[in-house]
FILUM-274597 format. One record per residue (C-alpha): residue number from 1; chain; y, z, x. Coordinates in Angstrom, 2 decimals. Layout:
N
<k:NUM c:A y:Y z:Z x:X>;
...
This chain:
273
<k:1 c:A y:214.83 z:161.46 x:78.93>;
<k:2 c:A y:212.56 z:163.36 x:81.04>;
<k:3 c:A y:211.59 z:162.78 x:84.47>;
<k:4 c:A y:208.44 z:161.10 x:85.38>;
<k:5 c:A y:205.58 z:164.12 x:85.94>;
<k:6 c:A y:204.65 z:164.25 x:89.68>;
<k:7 c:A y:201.12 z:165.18 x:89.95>;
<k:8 c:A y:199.97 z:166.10 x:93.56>;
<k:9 c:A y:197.12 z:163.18 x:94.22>;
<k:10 c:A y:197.24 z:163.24 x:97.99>;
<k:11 c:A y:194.75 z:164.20 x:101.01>;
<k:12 c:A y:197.76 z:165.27 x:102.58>;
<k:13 c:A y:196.09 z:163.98 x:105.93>;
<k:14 c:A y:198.24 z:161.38 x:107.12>;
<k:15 c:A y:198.31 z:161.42 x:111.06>;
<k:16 c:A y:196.09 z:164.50 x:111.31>;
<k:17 c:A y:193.80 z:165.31 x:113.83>;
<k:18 c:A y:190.42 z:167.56 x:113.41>;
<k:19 c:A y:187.55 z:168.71 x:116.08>;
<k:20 c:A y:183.94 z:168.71 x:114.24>;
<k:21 c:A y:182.45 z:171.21 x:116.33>;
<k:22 c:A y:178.26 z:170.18 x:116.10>;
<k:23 c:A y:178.94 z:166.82 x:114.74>;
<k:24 c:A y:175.96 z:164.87 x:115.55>;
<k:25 c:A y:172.64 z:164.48 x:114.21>;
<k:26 c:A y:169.34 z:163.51 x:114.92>;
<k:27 c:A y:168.85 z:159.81 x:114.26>;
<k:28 c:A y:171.02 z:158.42 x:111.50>;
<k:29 c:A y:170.61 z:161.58 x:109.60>;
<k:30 c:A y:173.31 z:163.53 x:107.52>;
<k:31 c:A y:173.66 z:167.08 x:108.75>;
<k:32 c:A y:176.64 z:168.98 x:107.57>;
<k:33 c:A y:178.90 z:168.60 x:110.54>;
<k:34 c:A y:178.16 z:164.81 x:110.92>;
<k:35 c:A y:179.25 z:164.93 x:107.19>;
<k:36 c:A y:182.13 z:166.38 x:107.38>;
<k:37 c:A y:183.22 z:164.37 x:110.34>;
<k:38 c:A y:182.82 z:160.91 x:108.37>;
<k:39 c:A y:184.45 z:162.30 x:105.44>;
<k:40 c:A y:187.67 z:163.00 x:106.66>;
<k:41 c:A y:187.56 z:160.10 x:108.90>;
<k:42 c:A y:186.82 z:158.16 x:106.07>;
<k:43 c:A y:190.24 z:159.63 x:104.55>;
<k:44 c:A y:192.90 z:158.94 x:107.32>;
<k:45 c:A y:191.68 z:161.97 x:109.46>;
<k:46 c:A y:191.52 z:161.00 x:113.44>;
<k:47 c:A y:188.15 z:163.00 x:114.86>;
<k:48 c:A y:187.11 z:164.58 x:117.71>;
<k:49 c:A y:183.06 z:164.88 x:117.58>;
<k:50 c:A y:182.00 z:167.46 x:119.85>;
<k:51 c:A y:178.71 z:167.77 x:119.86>;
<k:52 c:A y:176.14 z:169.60 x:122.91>;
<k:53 c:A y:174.50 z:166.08 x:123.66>;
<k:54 c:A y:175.86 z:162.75 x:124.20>;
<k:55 c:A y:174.10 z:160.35 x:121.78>;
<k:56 c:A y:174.07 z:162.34 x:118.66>;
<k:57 c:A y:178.01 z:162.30 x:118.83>;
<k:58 c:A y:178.18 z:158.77 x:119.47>;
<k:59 c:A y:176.29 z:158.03 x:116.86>;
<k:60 c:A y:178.33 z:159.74 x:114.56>;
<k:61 c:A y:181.55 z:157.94 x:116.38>;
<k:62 c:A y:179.59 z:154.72 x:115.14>;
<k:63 c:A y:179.12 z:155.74 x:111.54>;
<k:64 c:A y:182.81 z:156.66 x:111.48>;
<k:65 c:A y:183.83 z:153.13 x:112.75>;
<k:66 c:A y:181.87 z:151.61 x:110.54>;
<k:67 c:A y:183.81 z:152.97 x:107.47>;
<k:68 c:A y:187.31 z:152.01 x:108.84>;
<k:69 c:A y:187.80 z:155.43 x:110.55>;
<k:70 c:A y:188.90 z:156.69 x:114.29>;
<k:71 c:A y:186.96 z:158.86 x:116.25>;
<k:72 c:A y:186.05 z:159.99 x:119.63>;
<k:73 c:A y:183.02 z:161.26 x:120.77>;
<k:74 c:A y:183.49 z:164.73 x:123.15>;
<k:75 c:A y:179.97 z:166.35 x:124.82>;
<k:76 c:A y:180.63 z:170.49 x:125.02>;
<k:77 c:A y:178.41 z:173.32 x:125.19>;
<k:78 c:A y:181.08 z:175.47 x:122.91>;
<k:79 c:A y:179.73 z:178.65 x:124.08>;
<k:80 c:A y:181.40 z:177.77 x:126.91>;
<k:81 c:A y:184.74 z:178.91 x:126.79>;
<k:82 c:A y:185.94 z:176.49 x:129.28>;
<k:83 c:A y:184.21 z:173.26 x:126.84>;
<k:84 c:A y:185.78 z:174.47 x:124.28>;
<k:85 c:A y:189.45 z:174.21 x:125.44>;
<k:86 c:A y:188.57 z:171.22 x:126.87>;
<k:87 c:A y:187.63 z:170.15 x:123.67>;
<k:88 c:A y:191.11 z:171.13 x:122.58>;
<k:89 c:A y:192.77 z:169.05 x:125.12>;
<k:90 c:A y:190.53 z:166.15 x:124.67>;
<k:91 c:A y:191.91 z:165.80 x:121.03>;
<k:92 c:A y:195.91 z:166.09 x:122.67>;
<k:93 c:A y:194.95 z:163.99 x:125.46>;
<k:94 c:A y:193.79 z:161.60 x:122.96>;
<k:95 c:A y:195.74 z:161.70 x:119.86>;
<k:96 c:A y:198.49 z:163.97 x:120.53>;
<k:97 c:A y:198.39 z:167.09 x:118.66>;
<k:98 c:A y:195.38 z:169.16 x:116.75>;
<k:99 c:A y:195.58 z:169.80 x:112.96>;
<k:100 c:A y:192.49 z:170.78 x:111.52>;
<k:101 c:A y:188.58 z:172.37 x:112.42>;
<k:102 c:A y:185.66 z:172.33 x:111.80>;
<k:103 c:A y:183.20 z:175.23 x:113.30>;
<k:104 c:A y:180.11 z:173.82 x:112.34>;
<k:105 c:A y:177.67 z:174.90 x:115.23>;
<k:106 c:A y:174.59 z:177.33 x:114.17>;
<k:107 c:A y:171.14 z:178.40 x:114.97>;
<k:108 c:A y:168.34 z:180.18 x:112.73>;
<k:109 c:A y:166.43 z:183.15 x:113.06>;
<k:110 c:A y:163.55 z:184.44 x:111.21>;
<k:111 c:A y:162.21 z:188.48 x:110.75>;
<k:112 c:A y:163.71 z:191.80 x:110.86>;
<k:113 c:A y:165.65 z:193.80 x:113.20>;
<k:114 c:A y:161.64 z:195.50 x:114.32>;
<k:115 c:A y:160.76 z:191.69 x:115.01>;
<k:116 c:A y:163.83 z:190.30 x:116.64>;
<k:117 c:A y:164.37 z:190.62 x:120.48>;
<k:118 c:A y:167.20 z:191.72 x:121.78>;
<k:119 c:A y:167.56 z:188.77 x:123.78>;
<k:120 c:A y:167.26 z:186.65 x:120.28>;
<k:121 c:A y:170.03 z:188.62 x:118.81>;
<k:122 c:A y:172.61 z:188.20 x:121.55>;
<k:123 c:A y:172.07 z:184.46 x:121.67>;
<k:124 c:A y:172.64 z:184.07 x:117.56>;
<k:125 c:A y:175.49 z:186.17 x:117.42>;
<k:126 c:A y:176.67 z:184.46 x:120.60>;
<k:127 c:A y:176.07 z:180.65 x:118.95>;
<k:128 c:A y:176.86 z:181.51 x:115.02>;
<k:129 c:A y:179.92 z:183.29 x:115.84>;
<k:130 c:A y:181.14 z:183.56 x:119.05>;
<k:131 c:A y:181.89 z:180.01 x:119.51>;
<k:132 c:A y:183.98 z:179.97 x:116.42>;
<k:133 c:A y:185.91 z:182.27 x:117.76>;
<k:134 c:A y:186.26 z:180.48 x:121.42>;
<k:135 c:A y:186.88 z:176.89 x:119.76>;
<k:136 c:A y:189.66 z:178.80 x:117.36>;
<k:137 c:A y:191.02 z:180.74 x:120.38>;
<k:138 c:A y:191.82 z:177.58 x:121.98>;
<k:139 c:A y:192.12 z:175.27 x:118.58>;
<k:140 c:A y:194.98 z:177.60 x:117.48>;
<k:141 c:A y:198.17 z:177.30 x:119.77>;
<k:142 c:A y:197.62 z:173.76 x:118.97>;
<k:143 c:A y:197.77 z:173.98 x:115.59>;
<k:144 c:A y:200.81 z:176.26 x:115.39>;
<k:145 c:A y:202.64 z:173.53 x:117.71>;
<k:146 c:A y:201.78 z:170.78 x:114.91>;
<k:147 c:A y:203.51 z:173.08 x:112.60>;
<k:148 c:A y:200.46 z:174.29 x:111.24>;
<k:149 c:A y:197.27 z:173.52 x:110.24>;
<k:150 c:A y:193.48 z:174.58 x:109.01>;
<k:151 c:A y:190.12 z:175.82 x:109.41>;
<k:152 c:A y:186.65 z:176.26 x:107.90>;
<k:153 c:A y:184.41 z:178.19 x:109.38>;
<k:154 c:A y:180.75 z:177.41 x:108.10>;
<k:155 c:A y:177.82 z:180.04 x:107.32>;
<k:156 c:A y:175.78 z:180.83 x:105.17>;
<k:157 c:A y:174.16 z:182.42 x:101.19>;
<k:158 c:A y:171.98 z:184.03 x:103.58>;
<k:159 c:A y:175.29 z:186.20 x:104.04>;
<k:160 c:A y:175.55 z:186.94 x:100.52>;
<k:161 c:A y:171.78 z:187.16 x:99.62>;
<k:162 c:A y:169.89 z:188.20 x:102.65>;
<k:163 c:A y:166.10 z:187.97 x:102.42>;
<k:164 c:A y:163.99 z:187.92 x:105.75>;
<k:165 c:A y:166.38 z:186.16 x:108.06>;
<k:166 c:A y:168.35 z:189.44 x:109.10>;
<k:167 c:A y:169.81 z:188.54 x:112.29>;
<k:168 c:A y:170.50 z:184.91 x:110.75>;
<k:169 c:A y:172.14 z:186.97 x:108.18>;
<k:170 c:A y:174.09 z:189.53 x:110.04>;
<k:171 c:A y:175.65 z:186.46 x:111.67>;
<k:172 c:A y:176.88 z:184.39 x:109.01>;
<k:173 c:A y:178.13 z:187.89 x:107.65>;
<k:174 c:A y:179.80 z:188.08 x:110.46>;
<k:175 c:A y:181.48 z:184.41 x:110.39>;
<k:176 c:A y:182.63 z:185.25 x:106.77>;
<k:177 c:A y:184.67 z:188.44 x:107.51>;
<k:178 c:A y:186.04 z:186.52 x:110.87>;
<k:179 c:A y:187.32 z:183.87 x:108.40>;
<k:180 c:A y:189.13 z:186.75 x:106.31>;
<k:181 c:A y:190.67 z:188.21 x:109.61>;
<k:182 c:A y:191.75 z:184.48 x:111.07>;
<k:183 c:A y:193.28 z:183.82 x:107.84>;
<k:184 c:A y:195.57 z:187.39 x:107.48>;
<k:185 c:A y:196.30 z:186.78 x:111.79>;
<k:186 c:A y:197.31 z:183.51 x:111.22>;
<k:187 c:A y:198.93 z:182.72 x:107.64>;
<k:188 c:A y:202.16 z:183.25 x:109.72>;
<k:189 c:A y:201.77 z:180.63 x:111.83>;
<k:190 c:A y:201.02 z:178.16 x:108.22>;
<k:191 c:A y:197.09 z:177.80 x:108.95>;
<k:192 c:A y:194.75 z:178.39 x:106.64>;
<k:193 c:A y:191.37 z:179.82 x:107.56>;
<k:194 c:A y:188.24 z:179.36 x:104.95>;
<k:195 c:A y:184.51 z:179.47 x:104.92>;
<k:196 c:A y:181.83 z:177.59 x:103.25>;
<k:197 c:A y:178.47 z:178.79 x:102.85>;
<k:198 c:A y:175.71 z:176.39 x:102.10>;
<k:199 c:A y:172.60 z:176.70 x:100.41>;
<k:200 c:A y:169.19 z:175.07 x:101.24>;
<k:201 c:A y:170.40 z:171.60 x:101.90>;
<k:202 c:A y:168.17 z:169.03 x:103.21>;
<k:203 c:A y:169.31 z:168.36 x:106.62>;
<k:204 c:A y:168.12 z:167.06 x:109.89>;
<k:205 c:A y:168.41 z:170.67 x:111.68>;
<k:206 c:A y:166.16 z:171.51 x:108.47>;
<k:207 c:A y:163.26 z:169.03 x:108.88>;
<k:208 c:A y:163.71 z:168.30 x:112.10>;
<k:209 c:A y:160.40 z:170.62 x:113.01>;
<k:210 c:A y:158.61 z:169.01 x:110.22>;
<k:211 c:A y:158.68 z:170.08 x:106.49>;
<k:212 c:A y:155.80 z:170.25 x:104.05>;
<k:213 c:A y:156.38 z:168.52 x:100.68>;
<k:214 c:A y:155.74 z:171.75 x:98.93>;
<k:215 c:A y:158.28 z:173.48 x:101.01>;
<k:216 c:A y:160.87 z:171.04 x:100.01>;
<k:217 c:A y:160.05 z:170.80 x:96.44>;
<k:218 c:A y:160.57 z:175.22 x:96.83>;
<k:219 c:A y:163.92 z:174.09 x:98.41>;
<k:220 c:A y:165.32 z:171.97 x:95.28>;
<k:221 c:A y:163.89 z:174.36 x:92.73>;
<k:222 c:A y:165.73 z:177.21 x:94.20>;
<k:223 c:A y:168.91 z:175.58 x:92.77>;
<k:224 c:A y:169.52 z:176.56 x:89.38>;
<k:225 c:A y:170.53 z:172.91 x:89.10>;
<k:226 c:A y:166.92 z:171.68 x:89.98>;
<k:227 c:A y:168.74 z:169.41 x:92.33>;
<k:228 c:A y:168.42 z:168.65 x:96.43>;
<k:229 c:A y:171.31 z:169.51 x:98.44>;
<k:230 c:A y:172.75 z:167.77 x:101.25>;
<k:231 c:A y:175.28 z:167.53 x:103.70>;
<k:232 c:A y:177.17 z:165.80 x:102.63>;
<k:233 c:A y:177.62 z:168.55 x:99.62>;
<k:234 c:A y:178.85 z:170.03 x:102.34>;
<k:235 c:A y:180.89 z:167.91 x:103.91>;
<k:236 c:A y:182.96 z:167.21 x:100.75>;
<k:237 c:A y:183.59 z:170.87 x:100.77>;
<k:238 c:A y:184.83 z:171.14 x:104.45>;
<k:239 c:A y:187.17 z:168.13 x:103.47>;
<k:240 c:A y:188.54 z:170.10 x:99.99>;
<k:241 c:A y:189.45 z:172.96 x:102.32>;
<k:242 c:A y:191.00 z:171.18 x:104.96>;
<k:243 c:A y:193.20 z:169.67 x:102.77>;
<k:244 c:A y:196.18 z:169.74 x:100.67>;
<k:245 c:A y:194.29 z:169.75 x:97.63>;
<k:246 c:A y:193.83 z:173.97 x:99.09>;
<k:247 c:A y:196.77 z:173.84 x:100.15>;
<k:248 c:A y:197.10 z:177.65 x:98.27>;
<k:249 c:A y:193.66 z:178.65 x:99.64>;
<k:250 c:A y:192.99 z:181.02 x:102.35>;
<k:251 c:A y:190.60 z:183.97 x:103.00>;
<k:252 c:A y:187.89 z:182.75 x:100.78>;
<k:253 c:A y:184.15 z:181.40 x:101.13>;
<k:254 c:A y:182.96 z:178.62 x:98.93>;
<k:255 c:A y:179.73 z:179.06 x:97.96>;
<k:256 c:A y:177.45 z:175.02 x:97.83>;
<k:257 c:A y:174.41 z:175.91 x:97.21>;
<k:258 c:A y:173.56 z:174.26 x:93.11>;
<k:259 c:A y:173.36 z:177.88 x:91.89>;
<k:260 c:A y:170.87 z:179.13 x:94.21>;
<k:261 c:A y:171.96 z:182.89 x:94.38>;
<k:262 c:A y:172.11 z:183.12 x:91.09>;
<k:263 c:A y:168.52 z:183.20 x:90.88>;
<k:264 c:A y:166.10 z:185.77 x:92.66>;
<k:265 c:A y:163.17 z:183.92 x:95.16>;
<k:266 c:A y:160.73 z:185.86 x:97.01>;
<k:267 c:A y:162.00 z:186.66 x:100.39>;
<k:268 c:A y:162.01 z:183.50 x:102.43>;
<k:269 c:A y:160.33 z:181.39 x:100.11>;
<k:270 c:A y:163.15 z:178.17 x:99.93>;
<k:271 c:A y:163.23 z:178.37 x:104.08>;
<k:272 c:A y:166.53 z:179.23 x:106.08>;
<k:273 c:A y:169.85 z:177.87 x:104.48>;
């Protein structure tokens, strides 16, 4: 007789540990980090929300609790280097090892490189990718002493289908060939390094300056779905590839974004994703 077929059904995230690096949100809205944190919560996953202000990540703490989960809330400015490997140690202090990340934190841009300042371009290459590569710097010898572990880096389609947002762009360009680095560097050492890369999902860092109707409606009919994204499309994504379920996944970016660069809008017409 043959033996029962085992088919792989698990999480695999028994007694893990992530960081959620920009985890909060304004109000009780769902941004893509916030997301992501209550997702894996929500699946066994103890969190560290690090967000730049207090209540945001609190709130999120809340949300977690209130679906079973186990979270603490952390306050760093991770273009600090110093925040961000206390970060690290909060999540040992706390939990005793690090498994997983999240590098979640980003700022937009609008214009060309004639329009941008240079001042402007330091400060998004310094927020969009140079605090993934602090928080990994420190989130990695971690990881390697838990026996391994993963990451997602998050950016952007504007990567893959610039139009108007170029130093935006350059920088989410920028996150997706750090992921492809990280992930040769560190295979080794049994962590896995991936990136997502959103579309134009409605989130709190989207409307949070106010949105126009029409702009949104320009938003969901960018997706060759027809259908409004949001973060927690995103979120479910982070959770795939910190998973098991990838367990044979490294190096890549996931595009979530209902089709939208399959299409061709006018330059900035569906608003910075």
């Amino acid at each position: 007789m043959d033996a029962p077929l085992q088919v792989p059904d698990s999480w695999g995230f028994a007694g893990k540990v992530a960081i959620v690096t920009g985890a909060g949100a304004a109000a009780d809205g769902i941004g893509n980090g916030r997301a992501a944190a209550i997702l894996l919560a929500k699946t066994g996953v103890r969190v560290v929300v690090v967000d730049q202000a207090a209540e945001p990540a609190a709130r999120t703490v809340s949300m977690i609790k209130t679906v079973g989960g186990d979270a603490v809330a952390f306050v760093a400015d991770v273009t600090k280097p110093e925040d961000c490997r206390a970060a690290v140690e909060a999540a040992l202090d706390r939990f005793g090892r690090l498994d997983l990340l999240d590098n979640n934190v980003g700022i937009g841009s609008r214009g060309s490189v004639v329009d941008e300042s240079p001042e402007r371009w330091r400060r998004i290459m310094q927020v969009n990718v140079e605090t993934m590569f602090l928080v990994a710097k420190h989130a990695i010898p971690a990881m390697i002493k838990a026996g391994g572990g993963a990451i997602v880096n998050v950016s952007s389609i504007s990567a893959l289908r610039p139009r108007g947002l170029t130093a935006y762009s350059a920088s989410k360009g920028a996150v997706i060939a750090l992921t492809r680095a990280m992930a040769v560097d560190h295979g080794p050492d049994g962590i896995r390094v991936n990136c997502v890369a959103p579309g134009p999902v409605y989130t709190p860092m989207v409307y949070a300056h106010g949105m126009s109707d029409e702009a949104r409606e320009r938003r969901r009919t960018a997706s060759a779905l027809g259908i409004e994204g949001t973060g927690w499309d995103v979120g479910h994504a982070v959770r795939f590839l910190l998973s098991d379920h990838a367990r044979y996944v490294t190096g890549q970016t996931l595009v979530v974004d209902g089709g939208a660069t399959l299409r061709g809008p006018e330059r900035g017409t569906e608003g910075r994703a």
